[in-house]
N, C-alpha and C positions, 0 to 999 in steps of 0.2 A: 504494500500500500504506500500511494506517495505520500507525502508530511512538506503542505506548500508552506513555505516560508516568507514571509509578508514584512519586509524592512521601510518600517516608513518614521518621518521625520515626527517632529514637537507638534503638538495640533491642540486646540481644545479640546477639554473636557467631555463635552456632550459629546463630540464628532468623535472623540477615540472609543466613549462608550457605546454609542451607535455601530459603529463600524466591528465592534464585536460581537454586540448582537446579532447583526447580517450576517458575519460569518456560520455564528450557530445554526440561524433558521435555513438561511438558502443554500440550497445541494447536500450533498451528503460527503463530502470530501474531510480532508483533516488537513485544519491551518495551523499555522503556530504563526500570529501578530507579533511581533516587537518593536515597541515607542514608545514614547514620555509623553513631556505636557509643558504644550505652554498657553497662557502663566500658570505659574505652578498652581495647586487645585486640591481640592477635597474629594474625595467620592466615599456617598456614606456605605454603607452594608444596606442590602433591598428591605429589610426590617425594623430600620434604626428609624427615630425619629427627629426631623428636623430642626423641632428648637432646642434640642439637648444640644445643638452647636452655633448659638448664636452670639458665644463669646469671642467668636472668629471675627466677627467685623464683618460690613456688607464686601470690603473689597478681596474679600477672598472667594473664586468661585467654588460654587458646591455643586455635587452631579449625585444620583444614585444610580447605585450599581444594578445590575440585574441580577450578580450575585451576591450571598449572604454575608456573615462577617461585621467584623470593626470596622471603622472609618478609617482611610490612610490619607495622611501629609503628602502629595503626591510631588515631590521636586527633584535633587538634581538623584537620579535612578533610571532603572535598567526593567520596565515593563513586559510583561508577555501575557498573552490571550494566546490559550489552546481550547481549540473550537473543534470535536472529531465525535465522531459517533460512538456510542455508550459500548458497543462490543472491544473496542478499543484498548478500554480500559478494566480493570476488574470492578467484579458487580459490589463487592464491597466498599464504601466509602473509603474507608481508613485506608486500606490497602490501595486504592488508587492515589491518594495523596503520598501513602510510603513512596509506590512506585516512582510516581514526579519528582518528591522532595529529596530523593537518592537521586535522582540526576541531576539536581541545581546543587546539590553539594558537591557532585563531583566537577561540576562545572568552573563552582568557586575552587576547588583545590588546584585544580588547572591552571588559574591564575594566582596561583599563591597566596587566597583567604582560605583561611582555617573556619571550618563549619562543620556544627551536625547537626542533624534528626533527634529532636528527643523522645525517645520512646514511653513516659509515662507523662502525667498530665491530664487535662482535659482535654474529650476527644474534640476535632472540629465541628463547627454547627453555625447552622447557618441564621442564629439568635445571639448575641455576645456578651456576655458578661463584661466586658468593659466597651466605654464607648472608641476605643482607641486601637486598631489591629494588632497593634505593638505593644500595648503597657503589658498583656500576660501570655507571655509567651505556655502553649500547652501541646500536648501529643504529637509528634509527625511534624510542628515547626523546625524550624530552621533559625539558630541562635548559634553565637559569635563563642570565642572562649570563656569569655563572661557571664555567661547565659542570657547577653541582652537578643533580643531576636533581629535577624537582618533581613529576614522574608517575610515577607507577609501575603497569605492564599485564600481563596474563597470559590469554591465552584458551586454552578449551579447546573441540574438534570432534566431536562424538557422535554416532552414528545413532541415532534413535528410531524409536517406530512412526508416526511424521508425517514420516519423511525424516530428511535431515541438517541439524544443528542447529548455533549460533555461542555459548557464551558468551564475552566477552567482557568481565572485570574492568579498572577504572579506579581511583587513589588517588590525587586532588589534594590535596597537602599547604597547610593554611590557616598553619597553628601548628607549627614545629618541635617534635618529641617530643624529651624528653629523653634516650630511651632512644636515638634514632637522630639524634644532631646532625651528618650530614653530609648531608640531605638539605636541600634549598630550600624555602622557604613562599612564597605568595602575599602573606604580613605582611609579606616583608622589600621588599615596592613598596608594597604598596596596604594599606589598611585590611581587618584582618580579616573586620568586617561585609558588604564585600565578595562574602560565600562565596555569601547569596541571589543577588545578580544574575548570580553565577556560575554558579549552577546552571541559569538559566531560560535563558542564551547557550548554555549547554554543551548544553542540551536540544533546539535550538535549531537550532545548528548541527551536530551529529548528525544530527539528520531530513534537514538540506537536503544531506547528504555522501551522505546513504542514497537522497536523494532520495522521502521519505517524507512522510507528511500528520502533524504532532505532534496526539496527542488524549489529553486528561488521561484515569486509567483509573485501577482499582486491579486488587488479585489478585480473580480470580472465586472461586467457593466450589470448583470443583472445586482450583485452585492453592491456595488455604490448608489446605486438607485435606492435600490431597500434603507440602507447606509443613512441618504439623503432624508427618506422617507420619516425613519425612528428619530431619528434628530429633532426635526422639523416638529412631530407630534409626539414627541415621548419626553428627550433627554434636552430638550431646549426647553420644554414646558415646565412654568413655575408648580403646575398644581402636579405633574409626577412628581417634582424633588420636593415638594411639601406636602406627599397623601401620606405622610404620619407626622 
């Protein structure tokens, strides 16, 4: 199976969450997105509710996600959406995050951060005990030697009309945000610059976890339409980022 690989630049908020979306629903193929964000940005967990964050100030943009989870600080970082059909992955929750979170660790050691998996904890879910991806690191996270967490994951499970579907959100921290200083950066080993060779391991070793062919791609025209579409009525709309 191929594993298209989708390199695109800093975009807003809404347009990087849309454009994940469309991966999910349209086709039955398996992407892996990797981007950031500009200006840097919010996006809460699809469960969280909106005014628990309005100590942020209006000039901070806020998105929600369409998956579950804490809210993350979205700045200077190394993003991935893997969008792939549910047989792809195992039917187990937990065990499909092992599967991922062993290959973003080996990704990081590749580039000389030290990272593990931690195996006890609270398991993932897509309701959060803290408002913050980062304040509690638990089960299957990804944490620095200090036990601060430098990943942060959230996927969500959907039927479509092409079957059942994986998204799958990733947040490698390069640059501690200000807003969120108890999470881990990449900076505090290695050299920021670092984040390209990061991306191309992480892509990388991905494929070979999924057991996939990696083949550079972008979005087709039917996904940027769709892309276009969720934006416009979903992820740019005041009352989705405010229906809790």
């Amino acid at each position: 199976m191929i594993l298209r690989r989708i390199d695109e630049p800093a975009i807003a908020a809404a347009a990087n969450m849309a454009r994940d979306e469309a991966l999910l629903l349209e086709g039955d193929t398996a992407a892996l997105r990797l981007y950031s964000w500009a200006p840097h940005s919010v996006s809460l967990g699809y469960f969280q509710r909106h005014c628990d964050f309005a100590d942020l100030g209006p000039d901070v943009p806020i998105v929600r996600r369409l998956t579950g989870g804490g809210a993350i600080f979205h700045g200077v970082e190394v993003t991935y959406a893997l969008a792939l059909p549910a047989s792809a992955l195992p039917t187990d929750v937990e065990a499909s995050y092992a599967r991922l979170h062993d290959a973003v660790v080996a990704a990081l050691a590749d580039i000389d951060v030290a990272a593990v998996r931690l195996e006890s904890g609270a398991a993932p879910g897509a309701r959060p005990t803290s408002r913050w991806c980062f304040a509690d690191p638990g089960r299957h996270d990804i944490v620095d030697r200090s036990g601060q967490k430098l990943v942060g994951s959230a996927q969500r499970r959907v039927r479509t009309q092409h079957g059942a579907r994986v998204l799958h959100h990733g947040s490698i921290v390069v640059e501690r945000p200000k807003a969120t200083p108890f999470v881990a950066a990449i900076a505090d080993q290695v050299a920021a610059t670092r984040q390209s060779e990061l991306r191309e391991r992480l892509a990388q070793r991905i494929a070979a976890a999924l057991g996939m062919e990696l083949r550079p791609d972008q979005l087709t025209p039917e996904e940027d339409a769709l892309a276009s579409m969720l934006q416009r009525d979903r992820y740019d709309s005041d009352a989705f980022t405010r229906m809790r």
